[in-house]
C-alpha positions in Angstrom: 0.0 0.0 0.0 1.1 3.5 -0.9 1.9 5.9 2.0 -0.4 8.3 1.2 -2.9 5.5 1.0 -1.8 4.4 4.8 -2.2 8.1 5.9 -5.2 8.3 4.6 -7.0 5.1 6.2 -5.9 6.1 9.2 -7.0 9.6 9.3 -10.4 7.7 8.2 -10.3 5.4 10.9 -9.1 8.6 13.9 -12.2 10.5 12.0 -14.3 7.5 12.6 -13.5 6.6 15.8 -14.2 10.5 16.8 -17.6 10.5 15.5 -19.8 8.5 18.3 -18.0 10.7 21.0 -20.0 13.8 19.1 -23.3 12.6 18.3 -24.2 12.0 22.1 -28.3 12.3 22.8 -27.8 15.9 23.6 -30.3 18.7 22.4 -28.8 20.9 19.7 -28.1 24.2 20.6 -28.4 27.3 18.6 -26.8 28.5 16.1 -23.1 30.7 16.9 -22.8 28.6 20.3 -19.7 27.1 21.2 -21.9 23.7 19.6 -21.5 25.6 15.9 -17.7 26.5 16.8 -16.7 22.9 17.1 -18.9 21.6 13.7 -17.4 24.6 11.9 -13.8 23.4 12.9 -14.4 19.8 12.3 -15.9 20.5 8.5 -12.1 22.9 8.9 -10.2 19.8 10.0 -11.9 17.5 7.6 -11.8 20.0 4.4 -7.8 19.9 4.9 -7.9 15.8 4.7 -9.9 16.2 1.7 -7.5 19.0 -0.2 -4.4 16.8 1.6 -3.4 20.1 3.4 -3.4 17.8 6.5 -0.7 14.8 7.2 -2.8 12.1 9.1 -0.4 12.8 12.5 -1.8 16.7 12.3 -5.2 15.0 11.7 -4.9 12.8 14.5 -3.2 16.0 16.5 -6.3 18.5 15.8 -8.5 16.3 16.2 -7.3 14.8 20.1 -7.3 18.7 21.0 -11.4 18.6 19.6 -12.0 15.8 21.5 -10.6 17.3 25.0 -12.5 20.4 24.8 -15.5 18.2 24.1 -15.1 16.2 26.8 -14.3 19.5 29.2 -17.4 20.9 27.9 -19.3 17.3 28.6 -17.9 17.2 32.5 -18.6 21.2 33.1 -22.3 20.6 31.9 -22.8 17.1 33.8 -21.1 19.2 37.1 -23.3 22.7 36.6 -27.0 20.5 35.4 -26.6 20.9 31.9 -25.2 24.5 32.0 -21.3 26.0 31.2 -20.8 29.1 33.8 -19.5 32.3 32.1 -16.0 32.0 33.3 -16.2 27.9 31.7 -17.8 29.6 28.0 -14.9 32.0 28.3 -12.1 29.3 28.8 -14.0 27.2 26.0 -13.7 30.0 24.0 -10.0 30.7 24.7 -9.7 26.9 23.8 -11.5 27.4 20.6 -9.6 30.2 19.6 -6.1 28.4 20.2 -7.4 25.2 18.0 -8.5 27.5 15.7 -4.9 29.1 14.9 -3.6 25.3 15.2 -5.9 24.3 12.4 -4.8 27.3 10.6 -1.3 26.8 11.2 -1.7 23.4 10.1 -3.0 23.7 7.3 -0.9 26.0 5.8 2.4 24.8 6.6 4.3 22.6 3.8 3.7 19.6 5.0 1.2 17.4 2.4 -0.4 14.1 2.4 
């Protein structure tokens, strides 16, 4: 098998394995919420698999940090009744923002698949 075919079934498989951990039986919230920050970054993360702008260990990288702040956010809303205090939205935010320039970076650096 090809390398680039290798990097590319596993970034399918990380992607995969990601997915149940998002579609939990939570109500979606509306839209500009911290909810539509991580769907924009995902379509992001997976729109630089697709072009190849993204090497399957950045892949796998970007998407461990989604997966933490997901699971931060999950534990602060199990711990507050289903609520994120102000001071939580603002470190998920400060989060966001940091994964956001990582994706960037990313992305844009010369590393191809």
């Amino acid at each position: 098998m090809k390398m680039h075919a290798k990097a590319f079934m596993f970034t399918a498989v990380v992607a995969g394995l990601m997915l149940p951990a998002a579609a939990q039986n939570a109500p979606t919230p509306p839209p500009g919420t911290i909810h539509q920050r991580k769907e924009n970054q995902q379509d992001r993360i997976a729109q630089g698999v697709k072009s190849g702008q993204l090497t399957a260990g950045e892949t796998a990288h970007l998407e461990g940090r989604e997966a933490a702040i997901n699971k931060e956010i999950h534990n602060d809303r199990v711990a507050n009744g289903g609520k994120l205090t102000a001071a939580e939205r603002r470190q998920i935010n400060r989060q966001q923002n940091r994964t956001s320039r990582a994706i960037y970076r990313k992305k844009h650096n010369a590393r191809v698949q």
